[in-house]
C-alpha positions as CSV (number, residue, x, y, z in Angstrom):
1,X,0.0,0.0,0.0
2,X,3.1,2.2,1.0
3,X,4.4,1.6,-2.7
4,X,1.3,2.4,-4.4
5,X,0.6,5.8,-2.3
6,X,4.2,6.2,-3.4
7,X,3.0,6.3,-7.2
8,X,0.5,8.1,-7.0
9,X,2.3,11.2,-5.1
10,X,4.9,10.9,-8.0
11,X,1.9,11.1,-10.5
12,X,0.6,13.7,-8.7
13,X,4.0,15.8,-8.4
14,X,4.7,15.2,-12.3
15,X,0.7,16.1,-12.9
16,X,1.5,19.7,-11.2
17,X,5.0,20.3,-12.5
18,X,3.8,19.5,-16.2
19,X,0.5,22.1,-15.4
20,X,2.7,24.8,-14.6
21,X,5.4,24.5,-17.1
22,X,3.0,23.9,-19.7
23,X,0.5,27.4,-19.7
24,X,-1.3,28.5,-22.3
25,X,-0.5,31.9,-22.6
26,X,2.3,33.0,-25.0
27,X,4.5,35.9,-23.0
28,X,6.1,36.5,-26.1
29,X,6.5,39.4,-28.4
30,X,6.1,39.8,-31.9
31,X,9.0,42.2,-33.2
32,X,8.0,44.2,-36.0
33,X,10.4,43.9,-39.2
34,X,11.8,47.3,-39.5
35,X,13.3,49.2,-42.9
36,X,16.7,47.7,-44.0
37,X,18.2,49.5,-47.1
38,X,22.0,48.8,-47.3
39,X,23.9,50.4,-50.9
40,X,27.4,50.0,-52.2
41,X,28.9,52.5,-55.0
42,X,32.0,50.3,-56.5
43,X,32.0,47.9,-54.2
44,X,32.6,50.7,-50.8
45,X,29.3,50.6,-48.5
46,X,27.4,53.8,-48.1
47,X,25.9,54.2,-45.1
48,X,22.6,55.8,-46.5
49,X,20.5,56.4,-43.1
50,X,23.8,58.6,-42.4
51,X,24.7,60.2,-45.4
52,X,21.1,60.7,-47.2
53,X,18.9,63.4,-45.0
54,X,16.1,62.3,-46.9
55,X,14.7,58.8,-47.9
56,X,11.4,58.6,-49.3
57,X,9.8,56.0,-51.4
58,X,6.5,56.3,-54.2
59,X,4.8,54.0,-55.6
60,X,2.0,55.0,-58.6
61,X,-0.2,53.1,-60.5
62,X,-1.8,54.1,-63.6
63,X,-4.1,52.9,-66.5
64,X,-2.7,53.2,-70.2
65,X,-4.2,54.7,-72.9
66,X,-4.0,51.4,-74.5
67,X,-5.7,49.7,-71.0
68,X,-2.2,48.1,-69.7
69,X,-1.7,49.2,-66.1
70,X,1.7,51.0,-65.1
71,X,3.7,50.9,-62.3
72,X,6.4,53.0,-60.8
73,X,8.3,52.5,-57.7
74,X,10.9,54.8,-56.8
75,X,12.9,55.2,-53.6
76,X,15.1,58.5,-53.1
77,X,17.6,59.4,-51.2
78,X,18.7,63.4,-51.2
79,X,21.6,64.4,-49.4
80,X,20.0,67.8,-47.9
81,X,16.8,67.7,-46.6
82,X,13.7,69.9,-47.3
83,X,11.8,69.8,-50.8
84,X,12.9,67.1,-52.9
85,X,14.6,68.8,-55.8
86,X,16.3,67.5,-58.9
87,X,19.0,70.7,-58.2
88,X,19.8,68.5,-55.0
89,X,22.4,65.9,-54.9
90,X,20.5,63.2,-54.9
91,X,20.5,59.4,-56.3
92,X,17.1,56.7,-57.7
93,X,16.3,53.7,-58.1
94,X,13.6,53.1,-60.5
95,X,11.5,50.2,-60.9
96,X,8.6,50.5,-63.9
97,X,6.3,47.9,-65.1
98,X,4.0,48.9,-68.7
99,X,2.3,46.4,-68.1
100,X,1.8,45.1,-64.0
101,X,-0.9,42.9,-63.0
102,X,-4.2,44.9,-62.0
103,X,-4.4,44.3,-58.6
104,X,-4.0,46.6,-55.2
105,X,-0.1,46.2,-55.2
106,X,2.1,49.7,-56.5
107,X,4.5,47.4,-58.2
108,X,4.7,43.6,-59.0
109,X,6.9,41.0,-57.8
110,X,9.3,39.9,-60.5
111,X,12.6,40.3,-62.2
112,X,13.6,44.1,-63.8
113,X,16.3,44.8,-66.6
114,X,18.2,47.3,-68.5
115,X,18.4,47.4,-71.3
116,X,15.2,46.6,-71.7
117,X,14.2,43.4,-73.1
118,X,10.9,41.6,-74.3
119,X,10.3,42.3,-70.2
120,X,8.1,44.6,-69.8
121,X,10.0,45.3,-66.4
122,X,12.5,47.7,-66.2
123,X,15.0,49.4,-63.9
124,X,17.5,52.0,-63.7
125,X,19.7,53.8,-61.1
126,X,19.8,58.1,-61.2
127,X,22.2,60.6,-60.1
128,X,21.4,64.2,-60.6
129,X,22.4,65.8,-63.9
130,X,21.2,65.8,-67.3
131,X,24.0,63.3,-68.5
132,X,24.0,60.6,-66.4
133,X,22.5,57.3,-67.6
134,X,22.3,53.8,-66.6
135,X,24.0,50.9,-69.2
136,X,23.0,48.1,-67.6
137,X,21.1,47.0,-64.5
138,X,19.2,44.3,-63.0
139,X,16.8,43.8,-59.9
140,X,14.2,42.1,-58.4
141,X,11.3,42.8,-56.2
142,X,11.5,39.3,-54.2
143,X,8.4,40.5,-51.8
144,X,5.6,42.5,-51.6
145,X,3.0,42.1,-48.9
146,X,0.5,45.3,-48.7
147,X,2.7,47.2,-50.9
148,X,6.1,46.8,-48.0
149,X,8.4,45.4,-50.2
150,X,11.9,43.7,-50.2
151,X,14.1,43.2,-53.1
152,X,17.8,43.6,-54.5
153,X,19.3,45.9,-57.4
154,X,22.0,46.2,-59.1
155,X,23.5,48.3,-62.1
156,X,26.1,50.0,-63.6
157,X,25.4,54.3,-64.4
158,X,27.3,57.3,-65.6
159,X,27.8,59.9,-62.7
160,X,28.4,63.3,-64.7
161,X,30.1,64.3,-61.6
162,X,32.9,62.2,-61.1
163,X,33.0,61.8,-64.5
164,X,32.8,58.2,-64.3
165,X,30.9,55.0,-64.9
166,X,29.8,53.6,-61.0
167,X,28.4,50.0,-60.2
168,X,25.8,50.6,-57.5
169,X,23.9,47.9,-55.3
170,X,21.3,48.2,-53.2
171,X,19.4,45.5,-51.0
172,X,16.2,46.7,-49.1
173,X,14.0,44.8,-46.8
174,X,10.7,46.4,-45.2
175,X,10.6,49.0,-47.5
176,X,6.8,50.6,-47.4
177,X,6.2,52.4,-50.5
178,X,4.9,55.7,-50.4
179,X,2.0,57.4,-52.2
180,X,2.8,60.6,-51.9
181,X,3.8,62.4,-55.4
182,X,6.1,65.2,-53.5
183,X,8.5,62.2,-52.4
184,X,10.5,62.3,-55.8
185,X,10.1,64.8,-59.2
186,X,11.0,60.8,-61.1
187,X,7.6,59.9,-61.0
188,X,6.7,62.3,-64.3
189,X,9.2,60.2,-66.3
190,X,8.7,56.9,-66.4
Protein backbone atom coordinates (compact mmCIF):
# COMPACT_ATOMS: atom_id res chain seq x y z
CA UNK A 1 0.00 0.00 0.00
CA UNK A 2 3.10 2.20 1.01
CA UNK A 3 4.41 1.64 -2.73
CA UNK A 4 1.30 2.41 -4.44
CA UNK A 5 0.61 5.81 -2.32
CA UNK A 6 4.21 6.23 -3.38
CA UNK A 7 2.96 6.26 -7.20
CA UNK A 8 0.52 8.09 -7.01
CA UNK A 9 2.32 11.23 -5.06
CA UNK A 10 4.86 10.94 -8.04
CA UNK A 11 1.86 11.11 -10.50
CA UNK A 12 0.57 13.70 -8.74
CA UNK A 13 4.02 15.77 -8.39
CA UNK A 14 4.66 15.21 -12.30
CA UNK A 15 0.67 16.13 -12.86
CA UNK A 16 1.49 19.72 -11.19
CA UNK A 17 5.00 20.34 -12.54
CA UNK A 18 3.77 19.53 -16.15
CA UNK A 19 0.55 22.08 -15.43
CA UNK A 20 2.68 24.84 -14.61
CA UNK A 21 5.42 24.46 -17.11
CA UNK A 22 2.96 23.92 -19.71
CA UNK A 23 0.54 27.43 -19.72
CA UNK A 24 -1.34 28.53 -22.31
CA UNK A 25 -0.53 31.86 -22.61
CA UNK A 26 2.30 33.04 -25.05
CA UNK A 27 4.54 35.90 -23.02
CA UNK A 28 6.13 36.45 -26.11
CA UNK A 29 6.50 39.42 -28.43
CA UNK A 30 6.07 39.83 -31.86
CA UNK A 31 8.95 42.25 -33.25
CA UNK A 32 7.97 44.22 -36.02
CA UNK A 33 10.44 43.89 -39.25
CA UNK A 34 11.77 47.28 -39.54
CA UNK A 35 13.33 49.24 -42.87
CA UNK A 36 16.72 47.74 -44.01
CA UNK A 37 18.18 49.47 -47.11
CA UNK A 38 21.96 48.80 -47.35
CA UNK A 39 23.90 50.41 -50.92
CA UNK A 40 27.41 50.04 -52.23
CA UNK A 41 28.87 52.50 -54.95
CA UNK A 42 32.02 50.32 -56.45
CA UNK A 43 32.00 47.88 -54.17
CA UNK A 44 32.63 50.72 -50.83
CA UNK A 45 29.32 50.57 -48.46
CA UNK A 46 27.40 53.81 -48.10
CA UNK A 47 25.90 54.24 -45.13
CA UNK A 48 22.61 55.77 -46.53
CA UNK A 49 20.55 56.39 -43.06
CA UNK A 50 23.78 58.56 -42.38
CA UNK A 51 24.68 60.20 -45.43
CA UNK A 52 21.10 60.66 -47.21
CA UNK A 53 18.93 63.39 -44.97
CA UNK A 54 16.10 62.33 -46.91
CA UNK A 55 14.67 58.80 -47.86
CA UNK A 56 11.36 58.55 -49.29
CA UNK A 57 9.81 55.96 -51.39
CA UNK A 58 6.54 56.28 -54.16
CA UNK A 59 4.76 54.04 -55.58
CA UNK A 60 2.05 54.96 -58.64
CA UNK A 61 -0.20 53.05 -60.54
CA UNK A 62 -1.81 54.05 -63.65
CA UNK A 63 -4.10 52.90 -66.50
CA UNK A 64 -2.74 53.24 -70.15
CA UNK A 65 -4.22 54.69 -72.93
CA UNK A 66 -4.03 51.38 -74.55
CA UNK A 67 -5.67 49.71 -71.02
CA UNK A 68 -2.17 48.14 -69.66
CA UNK A 69 -1.65 49.17 -66.05
CA UNK A 70 1.73 51.00 -65.09
CA UNK A 71 3.67 50.91 -62.33
CA UNK A 72 6.40 52.95 -60.77
CA UNK A 73 8.31 52.51 -57.72
CA UNK A 74 10.85 54.81 -56.84
CA UNK A 75 12.90 55.16 -53.59
CA UNK A 76 15.05 58.50 -53.14
CA UNK A 77 17.63 59.37 -51.25
CA UNK A 78 18.66 63.35 -51.24
CA UNK A 79 21.58 64.35 -49.37
CA UNK A 80 19.98 67.76 -47.87
CA UNK A 81 16.78 67.71 -46.60
CA UNK A 82 13.73 69.89 -47.28
CA UNK A 83 11.83 69.84 -50.83
CA UNK A 84 12.90 67.09 -52.85
CA UNK A 85 14.60 68.82 -55.84
CA UNK A 86 16.29 67.52 -58.89
CA UNK A 87 18.96 70.74 -58.19
CA UNK A 88 19.75 68.45 -55.00
CA UNK A 89 22.36 65.90 -54.86
CA UNK A 90 20.53 63.22 -54.86
CA UNK A 91 20.47 59.39 -56.30
CA UNK A 92 17.10 56.66 -57.70
CA UNK A 93 16.27 53.72 -58.05
CA UNK A 94 13.55 53.14 -60.51
CA UNK A 95 11.53 50.16 -60.88
CA UNK A 96 8.58 50.49 -63.85
CA UNK A 97 6.32 47.92 -65.12
CA UNK A 98 4.04 48.94 -68.71
CA UNK A 99 2.30 46.36 -68.14
CA UNK A 100 1.76 45.07 -64.03
CA UNK A 101 -0.86 42.86 -62.99
CA UNK A 102 -4.17 44.86 -61.95
CA UNK A 103 -4.38 44.35 -58.55
CA UNK A 104 -3.98 46.64 -55.24
CA UNK A 105 -0.15 46.23 -55.20
CA UNK A 106 2.08 49.69 -56.48
CA UNK A 107 4.54 47.43 -58.16
CA UNK A 108 4.66 43.62 -59.00
CA UNK A 109 6.95 40.96 -57.79
CA UNK A 110 9.33 39.86 -60.54
CA UNK A 111 12.62 40.32 -62.17
CA UNK A 112 13.63 44.13 -63.77
CA UNK A 113 16.29 44.77 -66.62
CA UNK A 114 18.15 47.33 -68.55
CA UNK A 115 18.45 47.35 -71.29
CA UNK A 116 15.21 46.63 -71.69
CA UNK A 117 14.18 43.40 -73.09
CA UNK A 118 10.87 41.64 -74.34
CA UNK A 119 10.31 42.34 -70.18
CA UNK A 120 8.07 44.58 -69.78
CA UNK A 121 9.95 45.32 -66.36
CA UNK A 122 12.47 47.70 -66.21
CA UNK A 123 14.98 49.37 -63.95
CA UNK A 124 17.55 52.01 -63.67
CA UNK A 125 19.73 53.79 -61.11
CA UNK A 126 19.85 58.13 -61.20
CA UNK A 127 22.18 60.61 -60.10
CA UNK A 128 21.36 64.20 -60.59
CA UNK A 129 22.42 65.75 -63.90
CA UNK A 130 21.25 65.81 -67.28
CA UNK A 131 23.99 63.34 -68.51
CA UNK A 132 24.01 60.55 -66.37
CA UNK A 133 22.45 57.29 -67.64
CA UNK A 134 22.29 53.82 -66.60
CA UNK A 135 24.04 50.93 -69.18
CA UNK A 136 22.99 48.13 -67.61
CA UNK A 137 21.06 46.99 -64.50
CA UNK A 138 19.16 44.27 -63.01
CA UNK A 139 16.82 43.80 -59.93
CA UNK A 140 14.20 42.12 -58.38
CA UNK A 141 11.31 42.78 -56.15
CA UNK A 142 11.49 39.30 -54.18
CA UNK A 143 8.40 40.48 -51.80
CA UNK A 144 5.57 42.54 -51.57
CA UNK A 145 2.96 42.12 -48.92
CA UNK A 146 0.53 45.30 -48.73
CA UNK A 147 2.70 47.18 -50.85
CA UNK A 148 6.10 46.79 -47.97
CA UNK A 149 8.44 45.40 -50.16
CA UNK A 150 11.87 43.66 -50.18
CA UNK A 151 14.12 43.17 -53.08
CA UNK A 152 17.79 43.58 -54.49
CA UNK A 153 19.29 45.93 -57.38
CA UNK A 154 22.05 46.21 -59.14
CA UNK A 155 23.50 48.25 -62.08
CA UNK A 156 26.08 50.04 -63.64
CA UNK A 157 25.45 54.29 -64.40
CA UNK A 158 27.33 57.29 -65.55
CA UNK A 159 27.82 59.95 -62.67
CA UNK A 160 28.42 63.32 -64.73
CA UNK A 161 30.05 64.35 -61.60
CA UNK A 162 32.93 62.18 -61.08
CA UNK A 163 33.01 61.80 -64.49
CA UNK A 164 32.83 58.23 -64.30
CA UNK A 165 30.95 54.96 -64.87
CA UNK A 166 29.83 53.64 -61.02
CA UNK A 167 28.41 49.95 -60.20
CA UNK A 168 25.75 50.63 -57.49
CA UNK A 169 23.89 47.92 -55.29
CA UNK A 170 21.28 48.22 -53.22
CA UNK A 171 19.41 45.53 -51.00
CA UNK A 172 16.21 46.69 -49.15
CA UNK A 173 14.03 44.81 -46.82
CA UNK A 174 10.67 46.36 -45.18
CA UNK A 175 10.56 48.97 -47.52
CA UNK A 176 6.79 50.56 -47.36
CA UNK A 177 6.19 52.43 -50.53
CA UNK A 178 4.90 55.70 -50.39
CA UNK A 179 2.04 57.37 -52.19
CA UNK A 180 2.85 60.64 -51.93
CA UNK A 181 3.82 62.39 -55.38
CA UNK A 182 6.13 65.25 -53.55
CA UNK A 183 8.52 62.23 -52.43
CA UNK A 184 10.52 62.27 -55.81
CA UNK A 185 10.14 64.80 -59.19
CA UNK A 186 11.04 60.76 -61.07
CA UNK A 187 7.58 59.86 -61.05
CA UNK A 188 6.73 62.26 -64.27
CA UNK A 189 9.17 60.18 -66.25
CA UNK A 190 8.66 56.87 -66.37
Amino acid sequence: MNKLFNHIKLFSLILVFATLSFRCEDDRVAEEPQELIQMWLDGTEIPVYDYYESITTLGIKTLTEDGNVKKVFVIHFQKDAGRISPEKEHYALILYDVDGLNNEDLIDEGVYVNPSSESTKGVTLEIVGLSDYTSNAQGAITRNEDNVVDGVVEGTFYNPYAETMQNGLLLFENVTIGTDTTNTFYSEFY
